[in-house]
N, C-alpha and C positions, 0 to 999 in steps of 0.2 A: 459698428460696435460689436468687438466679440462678447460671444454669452461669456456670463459672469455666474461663477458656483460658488456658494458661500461659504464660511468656515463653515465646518462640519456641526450641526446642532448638537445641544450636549445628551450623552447618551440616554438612551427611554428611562424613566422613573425604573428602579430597582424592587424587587415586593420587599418589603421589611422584614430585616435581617432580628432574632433575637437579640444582636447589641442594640439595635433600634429603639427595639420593643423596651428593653431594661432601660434604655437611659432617657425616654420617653416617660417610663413610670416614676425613676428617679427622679427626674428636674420636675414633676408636678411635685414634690415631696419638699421642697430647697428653700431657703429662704434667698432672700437677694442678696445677703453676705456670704454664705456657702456658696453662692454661686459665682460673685466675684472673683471669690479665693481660687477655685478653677484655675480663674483665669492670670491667675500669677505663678509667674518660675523665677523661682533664686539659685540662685550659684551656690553650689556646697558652704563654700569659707564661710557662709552667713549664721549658718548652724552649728560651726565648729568652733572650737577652747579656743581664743586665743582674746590680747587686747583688745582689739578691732575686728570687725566683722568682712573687715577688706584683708587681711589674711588669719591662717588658724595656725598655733602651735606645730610642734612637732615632739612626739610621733603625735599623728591626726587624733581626735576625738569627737564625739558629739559633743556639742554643749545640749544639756539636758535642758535648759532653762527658753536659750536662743530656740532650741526644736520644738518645744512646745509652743513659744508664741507665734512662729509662724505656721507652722502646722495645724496644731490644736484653736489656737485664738483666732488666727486670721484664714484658716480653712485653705493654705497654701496647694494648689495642685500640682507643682509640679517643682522639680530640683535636679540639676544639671550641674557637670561640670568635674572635676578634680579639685579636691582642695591641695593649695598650694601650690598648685601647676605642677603637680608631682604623680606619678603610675603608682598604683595599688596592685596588692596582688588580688589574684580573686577572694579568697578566703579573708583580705579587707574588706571589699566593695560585699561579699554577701552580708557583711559583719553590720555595714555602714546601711546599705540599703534596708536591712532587716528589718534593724533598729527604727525605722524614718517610718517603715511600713504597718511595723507594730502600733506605733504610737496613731498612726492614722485609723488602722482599724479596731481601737482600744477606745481610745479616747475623745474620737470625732463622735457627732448625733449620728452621721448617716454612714460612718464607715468606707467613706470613701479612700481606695486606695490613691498613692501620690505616684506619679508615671515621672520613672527617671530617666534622662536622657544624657545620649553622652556623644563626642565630637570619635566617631568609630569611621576614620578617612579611610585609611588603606591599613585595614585590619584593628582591632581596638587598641584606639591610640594610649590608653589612660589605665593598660592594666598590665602588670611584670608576665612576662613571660607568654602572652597573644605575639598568634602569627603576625607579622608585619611584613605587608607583598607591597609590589611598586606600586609608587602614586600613580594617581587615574592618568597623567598623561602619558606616564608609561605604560600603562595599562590597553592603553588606546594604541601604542603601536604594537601592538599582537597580533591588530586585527581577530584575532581570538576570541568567540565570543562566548567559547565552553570555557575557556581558562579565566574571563572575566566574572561567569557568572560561579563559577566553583570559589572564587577568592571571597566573593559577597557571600555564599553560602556559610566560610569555613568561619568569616567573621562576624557574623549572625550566632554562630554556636557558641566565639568565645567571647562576645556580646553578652549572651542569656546566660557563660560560664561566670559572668563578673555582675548576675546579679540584676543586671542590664536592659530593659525589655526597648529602646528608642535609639536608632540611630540617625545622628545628624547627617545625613550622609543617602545615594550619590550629589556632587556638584552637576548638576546641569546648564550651566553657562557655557556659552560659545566663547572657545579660548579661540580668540582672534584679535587679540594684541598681545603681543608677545611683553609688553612694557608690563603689564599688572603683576600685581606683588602675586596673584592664585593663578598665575596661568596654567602652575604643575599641576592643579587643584582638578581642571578641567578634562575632558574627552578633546582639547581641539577645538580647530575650526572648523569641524565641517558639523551641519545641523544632522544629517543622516545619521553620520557615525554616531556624536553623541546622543540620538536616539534610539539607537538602537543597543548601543551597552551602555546604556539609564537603563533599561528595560530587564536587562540582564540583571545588575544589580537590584531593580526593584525583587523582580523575582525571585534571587536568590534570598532577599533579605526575606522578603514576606511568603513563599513558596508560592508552589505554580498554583494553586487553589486558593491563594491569598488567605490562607488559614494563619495569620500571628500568635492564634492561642497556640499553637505548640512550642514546645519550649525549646527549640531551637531556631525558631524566626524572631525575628525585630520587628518593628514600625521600621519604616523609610521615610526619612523627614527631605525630599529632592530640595535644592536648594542653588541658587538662591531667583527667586521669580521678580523680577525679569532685567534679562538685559546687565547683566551685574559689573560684566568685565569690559564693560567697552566705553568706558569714560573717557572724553575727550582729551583730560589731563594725563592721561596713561594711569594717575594715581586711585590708589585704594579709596571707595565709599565719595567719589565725587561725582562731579554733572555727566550727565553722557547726553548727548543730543541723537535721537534715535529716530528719526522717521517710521510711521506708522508700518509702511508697507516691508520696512527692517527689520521689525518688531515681530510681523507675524511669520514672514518669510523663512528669516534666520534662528532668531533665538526662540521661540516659543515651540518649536517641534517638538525639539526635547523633552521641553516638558508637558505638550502635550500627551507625550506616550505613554512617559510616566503617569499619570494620571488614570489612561486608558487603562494601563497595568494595574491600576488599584493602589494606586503610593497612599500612605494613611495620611500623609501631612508633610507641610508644604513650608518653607521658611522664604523670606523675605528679601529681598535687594536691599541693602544696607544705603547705597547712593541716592541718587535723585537721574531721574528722567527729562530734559526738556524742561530741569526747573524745579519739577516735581517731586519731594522725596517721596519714594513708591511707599513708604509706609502710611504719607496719607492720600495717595492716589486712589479712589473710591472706583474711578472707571479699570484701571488696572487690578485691585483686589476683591471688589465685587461684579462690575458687569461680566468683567474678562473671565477672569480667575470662576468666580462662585456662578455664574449666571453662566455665559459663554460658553463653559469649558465642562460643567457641571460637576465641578469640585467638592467634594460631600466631607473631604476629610478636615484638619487641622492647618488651620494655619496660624504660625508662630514668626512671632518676630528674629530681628538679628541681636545681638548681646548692646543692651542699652537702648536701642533705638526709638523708643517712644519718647525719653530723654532729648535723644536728637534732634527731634521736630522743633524744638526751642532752644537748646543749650547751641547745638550748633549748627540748625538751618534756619533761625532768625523764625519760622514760617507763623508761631504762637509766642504769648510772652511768658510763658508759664508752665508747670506740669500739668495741670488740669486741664489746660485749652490742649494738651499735646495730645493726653487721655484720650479728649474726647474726641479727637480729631481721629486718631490711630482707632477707635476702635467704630468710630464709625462709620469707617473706609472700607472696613473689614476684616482687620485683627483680632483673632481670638484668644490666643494666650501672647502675653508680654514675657517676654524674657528680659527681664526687668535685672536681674541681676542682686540687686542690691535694696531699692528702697520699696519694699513691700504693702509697706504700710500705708505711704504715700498713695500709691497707686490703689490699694483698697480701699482705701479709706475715698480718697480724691472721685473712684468710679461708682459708690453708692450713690455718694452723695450728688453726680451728673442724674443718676437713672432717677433718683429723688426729685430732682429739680425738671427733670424732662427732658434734660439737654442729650440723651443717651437713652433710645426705648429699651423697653423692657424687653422687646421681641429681640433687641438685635442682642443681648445678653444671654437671652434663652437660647438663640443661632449656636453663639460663640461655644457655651455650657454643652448645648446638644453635644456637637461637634467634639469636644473633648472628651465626654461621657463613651460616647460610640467608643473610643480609640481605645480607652480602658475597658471597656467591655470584650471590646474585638480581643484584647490580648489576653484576655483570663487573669487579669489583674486580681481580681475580683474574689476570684477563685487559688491563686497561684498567685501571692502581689510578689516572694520571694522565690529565683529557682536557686538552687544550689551546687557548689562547684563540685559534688562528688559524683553528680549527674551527668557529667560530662569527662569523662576517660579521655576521650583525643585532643582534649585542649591544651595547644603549645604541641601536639604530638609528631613525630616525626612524617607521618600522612600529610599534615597538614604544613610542613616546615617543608615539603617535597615541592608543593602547590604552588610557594611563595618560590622556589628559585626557577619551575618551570616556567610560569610567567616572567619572571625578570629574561631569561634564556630566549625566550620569543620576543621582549619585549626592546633589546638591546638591538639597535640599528645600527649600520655599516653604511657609514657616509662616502667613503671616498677607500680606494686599496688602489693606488696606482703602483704599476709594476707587478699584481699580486705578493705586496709585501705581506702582508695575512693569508693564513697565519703564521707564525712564527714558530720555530724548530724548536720543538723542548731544550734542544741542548743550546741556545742560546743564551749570553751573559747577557742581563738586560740591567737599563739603571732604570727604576721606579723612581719617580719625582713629581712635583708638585703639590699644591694647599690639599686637595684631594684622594691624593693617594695614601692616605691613611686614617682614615678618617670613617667613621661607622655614622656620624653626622650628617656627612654629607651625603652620603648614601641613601639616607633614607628621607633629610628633608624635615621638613616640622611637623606636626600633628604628629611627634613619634615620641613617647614616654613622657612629652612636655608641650605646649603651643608653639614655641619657637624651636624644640627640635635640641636645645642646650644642653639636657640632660641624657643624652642617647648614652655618653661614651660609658655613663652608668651604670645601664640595665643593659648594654646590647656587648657586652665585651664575650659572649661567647661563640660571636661571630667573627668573619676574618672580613676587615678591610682588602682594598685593591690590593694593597701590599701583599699583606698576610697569604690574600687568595692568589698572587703568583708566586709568592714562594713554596707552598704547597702544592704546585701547578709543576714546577719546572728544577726544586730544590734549593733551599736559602743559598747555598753555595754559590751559584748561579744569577742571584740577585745584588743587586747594591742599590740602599737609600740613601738619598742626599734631598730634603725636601723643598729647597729652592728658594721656596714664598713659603708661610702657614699663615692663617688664618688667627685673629683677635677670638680665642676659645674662651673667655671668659665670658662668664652670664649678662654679665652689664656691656658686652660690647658687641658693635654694631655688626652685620652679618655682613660686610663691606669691606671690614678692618681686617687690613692684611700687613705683613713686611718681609721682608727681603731676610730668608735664611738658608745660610749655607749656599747663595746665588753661584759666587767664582766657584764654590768648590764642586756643585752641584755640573755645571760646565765641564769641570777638570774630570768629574769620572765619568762624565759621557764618551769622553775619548779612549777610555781602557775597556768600554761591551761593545757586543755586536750590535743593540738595537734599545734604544730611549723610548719608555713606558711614560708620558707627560700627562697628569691626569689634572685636568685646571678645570674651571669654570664658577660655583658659586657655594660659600658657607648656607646651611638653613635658614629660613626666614617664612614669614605669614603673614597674610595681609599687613595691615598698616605700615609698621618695621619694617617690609620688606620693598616702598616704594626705591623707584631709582631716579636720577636721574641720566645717566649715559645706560645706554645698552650693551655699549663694546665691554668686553670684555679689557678687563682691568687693564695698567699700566705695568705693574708688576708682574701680570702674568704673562702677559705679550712680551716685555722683554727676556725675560725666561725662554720662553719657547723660541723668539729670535736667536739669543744666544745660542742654544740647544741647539738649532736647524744648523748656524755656521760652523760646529761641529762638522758638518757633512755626516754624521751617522742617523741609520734613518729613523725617522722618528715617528712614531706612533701616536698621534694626541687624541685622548680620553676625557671627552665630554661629561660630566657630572654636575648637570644643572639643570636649574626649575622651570628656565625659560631660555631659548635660542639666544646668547652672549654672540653677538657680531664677532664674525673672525674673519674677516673677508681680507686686511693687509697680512694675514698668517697664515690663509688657507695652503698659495702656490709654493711654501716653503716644507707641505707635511703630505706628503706622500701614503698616509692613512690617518683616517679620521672614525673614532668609534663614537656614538650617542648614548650614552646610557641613561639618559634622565635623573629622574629618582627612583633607582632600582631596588629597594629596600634593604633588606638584611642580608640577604641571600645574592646582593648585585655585586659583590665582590668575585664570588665565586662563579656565577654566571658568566660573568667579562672573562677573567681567566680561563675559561671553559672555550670561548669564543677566539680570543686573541690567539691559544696554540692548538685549535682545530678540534678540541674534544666535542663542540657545537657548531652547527651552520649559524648564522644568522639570518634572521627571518624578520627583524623588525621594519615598520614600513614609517613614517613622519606621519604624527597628527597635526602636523600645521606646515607652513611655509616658512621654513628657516633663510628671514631677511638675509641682505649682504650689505647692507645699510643702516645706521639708525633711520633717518628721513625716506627709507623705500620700506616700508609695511605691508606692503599689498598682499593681500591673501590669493589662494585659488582660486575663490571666489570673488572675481571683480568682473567690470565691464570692459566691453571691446577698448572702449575711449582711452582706458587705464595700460594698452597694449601696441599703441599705435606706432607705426611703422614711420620711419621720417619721411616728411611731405616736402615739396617740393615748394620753391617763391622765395619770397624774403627773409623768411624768419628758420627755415627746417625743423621745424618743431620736431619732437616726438616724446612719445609717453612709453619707456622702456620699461617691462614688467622684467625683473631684473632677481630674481631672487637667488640666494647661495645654494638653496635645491627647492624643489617643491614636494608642495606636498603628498604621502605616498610615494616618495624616493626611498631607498634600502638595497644593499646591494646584496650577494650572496657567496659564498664560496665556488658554486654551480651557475649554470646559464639557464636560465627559460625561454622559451618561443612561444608566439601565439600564432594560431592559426587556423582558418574555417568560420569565422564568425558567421553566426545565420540568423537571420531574421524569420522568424514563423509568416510575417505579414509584412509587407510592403507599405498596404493604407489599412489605418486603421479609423474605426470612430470612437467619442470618446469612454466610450462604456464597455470599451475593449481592454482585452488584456497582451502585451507581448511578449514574447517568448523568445529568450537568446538563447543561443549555444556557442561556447567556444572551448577550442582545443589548447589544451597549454602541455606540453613536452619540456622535459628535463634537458637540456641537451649536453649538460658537464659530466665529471665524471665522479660527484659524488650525491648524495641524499639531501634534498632540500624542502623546504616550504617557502611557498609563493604565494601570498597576498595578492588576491586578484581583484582588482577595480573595474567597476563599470558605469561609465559617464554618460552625462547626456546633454546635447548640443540643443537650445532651440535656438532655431537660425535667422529666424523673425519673428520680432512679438510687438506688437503695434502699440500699447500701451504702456510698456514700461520696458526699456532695455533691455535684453534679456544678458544673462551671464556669461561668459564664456563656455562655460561647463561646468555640471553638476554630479556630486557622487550620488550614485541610484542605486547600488547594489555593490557589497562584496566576500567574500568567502576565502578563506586558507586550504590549501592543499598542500600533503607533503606527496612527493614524488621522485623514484630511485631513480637511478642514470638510466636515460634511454626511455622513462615512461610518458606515456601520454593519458591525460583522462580530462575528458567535454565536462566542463559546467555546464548546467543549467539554470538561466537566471527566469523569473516571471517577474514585468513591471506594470501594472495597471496603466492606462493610459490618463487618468484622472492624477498621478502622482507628480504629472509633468506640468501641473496648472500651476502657478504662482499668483504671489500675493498680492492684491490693490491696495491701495490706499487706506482701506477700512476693515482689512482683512479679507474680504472677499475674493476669491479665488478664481482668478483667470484662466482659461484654457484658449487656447487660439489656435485655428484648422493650421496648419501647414506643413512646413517640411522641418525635421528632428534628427540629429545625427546621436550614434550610437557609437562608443572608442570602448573597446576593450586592449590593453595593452597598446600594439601598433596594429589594429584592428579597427576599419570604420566603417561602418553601414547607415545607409539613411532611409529614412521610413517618412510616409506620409500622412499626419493626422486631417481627416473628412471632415466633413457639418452631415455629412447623412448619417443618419442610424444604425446603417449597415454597409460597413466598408465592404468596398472594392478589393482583389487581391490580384 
């Protein structure tokens, strides 16, 4: 039996912080109705003018009447959201926040400020005129982890510019099914990577000293815990069947780090577990989460979900049985959305009856008090947009196109048809190439992404950005396919425009610009059921290919669209994900050489709907055909993998070294390797470093694991040694029950086409 390491115990007790101490004095002060109201969040529309509470007028207003009773009467703590699904400018949201903040601290006993929150994905999603950088999947192939933590930085400022002090925001789910409607949402499948930029983003949001009272950091609400995106049905908020040793292995790194970083608060898996909806999973919210992990901050539900436990997971017959379920699992504040009252009224009356201690309410109350504390709420409940000069500023507008610039991956250039000659006649075509929508994906000016073409018109779509690229002269549109742009239509709906003619002027340019792949979409809306890529668009680009002009197809989408009967017909393939505002301009940059490309895949871009397999799989999943009756075999078969990216220049590896041969486990090792430019122009290389274990007696081991990696740019001709350090404890994997294995043996080490093997001991002090 190998020795077995446990998870890591949760960190030593903290000395008490003044938020501690303040919100320790406050909750003896509380009645059990002030402190319920805590624990309730409504969505803006509930406070604002309109018929119903389920939307508000327009232009926006408070209602004086609705603000008070939830606020003032029912001790509401908190208030999230955009009313109307619509962006405010800042000089709204100070207007709006103010207003919510005043009446809190006017009119309440204890003057508790209300913590407002807001969905701030890749840059703040909900106010006119904030930077908007690429979504986190784009984000993630930067490899970049100065350029990911500068973007959390810049949108933390125009967060606190809009009035703002809580962002929903980073996703730390393991994007490893490419099927889920938030795959864009994610870092990816690998656990490292999005470990390590969650980290970045916490950071940036809440600074390296985790100081939020200044008024340019956020709260960080990591989200969503656990296991979110990997539901059996591929679809949004359903079952996922997770094995335990999947659980700790895979997805809970992430947010372990997060955590370790100090994130204030923590939001919820929307789905269910094994059965389970995690919102009343007690071993997942308290043992794990609060106990385990030693979670001190906030944890908040997903929009509606205490509702869910009943309405739609059968699990209770009623809101009160749901209440008391949800919060005695370990929920602290509801994001309730809508029925306030219900829910205050319904949670008294548990703690009344006994069904709901008193302690676990004081938990919830502590825990939310801290967070308003920690921000200077208290002190500062309002910051103001005049406090902030660089918001929307050109600095900041720089930030969002050099991330997309790094972030933009080069699939395929046979022949080195990229880049292309400025003086080239090109046709720009497809649902995508004009489009400021698709670019940037949802969470942008609205939830599903409908009203971008709104607010963001003083940017250049794909179009716009090569004709400024190369001279409209030079250009021809013909859009082929376009997409159902209307608000009520589905982000799927597309038709046939301009198709024959779109063909006919492929034949009078040198080179076909094809930018296909998917309209915006968010969770639920955004389920699928095929993965390939459309019918409309595949015939398009078929017709385009037998043209014979070469064609260039430009990827614009949330999640890897199967293109596997269109690949051997395109001679270059670019990825651009959700590149933001700034992705237009970046691609053109790319396409005629004003930029290398440097982006590397956060995930395994299938070639199948039915072959899913990530990086991370087991041998079995890779097997070679066997000989007898049957010739089996298990072909791991992907259209690239992941960390593929190609570049204008060449790299080599070379020198890989090992500090130690055998190590024990309480060692550290030390690589080095050489990586040289060997093209003839200026590049950066994303450098990965994997790790083989070759036998592991208890539980299969992986093929290969990412342990480490780092960006270097380097001119023609240059060479420069990394230097990696990997503990040797980092190489243990997960049991059953979370417990962490390490097993003596033999460990291989790949950097690029670089391999060394190293031997882990049982003595205390290796051998060399």
């Amino acid at each position: 039996m190998a020795p077995r390491i446990p998870l890591a115990p949760p960190p030593a007790a903290q000395p008490a912080t003044d938020a501690d101490a303040r919100a320790e004095a406050l909750l003896a002060r509380m009645t059990l109705e002030e402190k319920v109201g805590q624990m309730a969040q409504i969505t803006l529309d509930v406070v604002g003018r309109g018929k119903s509470r389920f939307a508000s007028d327009e232009p926006f207003a408070l209602d004086e009447a609705k603000l008070r009773d939830a606020v003032v009467r029912y001790k509401v703590g908190s208030i999230l959201n955009a009313a109307n699904n619509r962006a405010r400018t800042p000089q709204v949201w100070e207007g709006i926040v103010g207003r919510i903040q005043q009446l809190a601290r006017k009119e309440t006993r204890l003057k508790i400020p209300v913590l407002y929150g807001i969905d701030a994905v890749h840059g703040e999603t909900y106010t006119v005129g904030a930077t908007m950088f690429p979504q986190q999947i784009a984000q993630a192939a930067t490899r970049n982890r100065a350029l990911v933590r500068r973007a959390a930085e810049i949108t933390a400022y125009e967060t606190r510019a809009s009035a703002i002090p809580w962002a929903f925001s980073p996703v730390l789910d393991l994007g490893s099914d490419p099927r889920s409607p938030r795959h864009w949402e994610t870092y990816g499948e690998d656990p490292y990577l999005g470990a390590e930029l969650g980290v970045q983003v916490v950071k940036g949001y809440q600074g390296e000293r985790n100081d939020v009272s200044q008024p340019v950091r956020v709260a960080a609400s990591v989200k969503h815990f656990l296991a979110y995106q990997v539901p059996s049905s591929g679809k949004d908020r359903t079952n996922a069947l997770v094995p335990d040793e999947s659980l700790y292995e895979y997805h809970l790194p992430a947010f372990k780090a997060a955590i370790d970083a100090g994130a204030h608060t923590i939001m919820i898996n929307s789905g269910l577990i094994n059965g389970v909806p995690v919102h009343a999973n007690y071993e997942i919210l308290t043992r794990l989460l609060k106990e385990r992990l030693g979670f001190k901050g906030l944890v908040v539900t997903d929009w509606g979900d205490i509702d869910n436990l009943y309405k739609r997971d059968r699990l209770v017959p009623n809101v009160k049985e749901a209440i008391a379920l949800a919060i005695n699992s370990g929920i602290d504040m509801g994001m309730l959305a809508y029925q306030y009252e219900e829910f205050c009224d319904n949670l008294v009356a548990l703690v009344k009856e006994g069904r709901v201690p008193q302690a676990r309410v004081d938990d919830a109350v502590r825990r939310i008090l801290r967070v308003k504390f920690a921000l200077g709420l208290f002190e500062t409940p309002v910051t103001r947009v005049k406090d902030y000069p660089k918001f929307g500023s050109a600095e900041h507008e720089r930030a969002a196109y050099e991330t997309a610039a790094e972030a933009i991956t080069l699939l395929k250039n046979q022949g080195g048809l990229l880049p292309l000659a400025k003086s080239s006649r090109v046709l720009v075509t497809g649902p995508n190439a004009h489009s400021m929508r698709t670019l940037n994906g949802a969470w942008t000016y609205s939830w599903q992404g409908e009203k971008v073409e709104e607010f963001a018109g003083r940017y250049h779509t794909i179009l716009e950005a090569v004709q400024r690229e190369i001279g409209p002269a030079n250009v021809r549109y013909v859009p082929g396919v376009s997409y159902n742009m209307k608000p009520e239509g589905k982000y799927y709906e597309e038709s046939a425009d301009q198709l024959e003619q779109a063909v006919a002027a492929a034949r009078d340019v040198d080179a076909v610009l094809l930018c296909v792949g998917e309209n915006s979409y968010a969770e639920k809306p955004g389920d699928l059921n095929d993965l390939t890529l459309s019918p409309l668009q595949l015939e398009l680009a078929r017709r385009l290919a037998s043209t014979g002009k070469p064609l260039v197809l430009v990827l614009n989408e949330g999640r890897p669209r199967i293109i596997s009967g269109l690949e051997p017909l395109v001679p270059a393939i670019v990825q651009t994900y959700l590149p933001g505002n700034h992705g237009g301009e970046a691609l053109a940059d790319i396409l005629f050489g004003d930029v290398n490309p440097s982006g590397k895949l956060p995930y395994t871009y299938p070639r199948y709907p039915n072959a899913l397999v990530t990086y991370i799989h087991k041998y079995s999943e890779e097997q070679k055909r066997g000989q007898g009756a049957y010739h089996y075999e298990a072909d791991y078969n992907p259209q690239w993998e992941f960390g593929h990216g190609l570049s204008y220049t060449t790299f080599a590896y070379a020198g890989l070294q090992l500090d130690k041969s055998s190590l024990a486990r309480e060692e550290t090792l030390t690589v080095t390797v050489q990586v040289t430019n060997t093209g003839r122009r200026e590049g950066k290389e994303a450098v990965h470093l994997y790790t083989s274990d070759l036998v592991a007696a208890q539980v299969a081991p992986d093929v290969r694991r990412l342990r480490r990696f780092d960006k270097v740019s380097l001119q023609p001709g240059e060479t420069k040694t990394l230097r990696f350090t990997l503990p040797v404890a980092e190489l243990a994997y997960a049991g059953p029950k979370g417990e962490k294995i390490l097993e003596a043996g033999d460990f291989e080490v790949r950097v690029g086409d670089q391999v060394k093997r190293f031997t882990l001991v049982d003595s205390p002090t290796a051998a060399n």
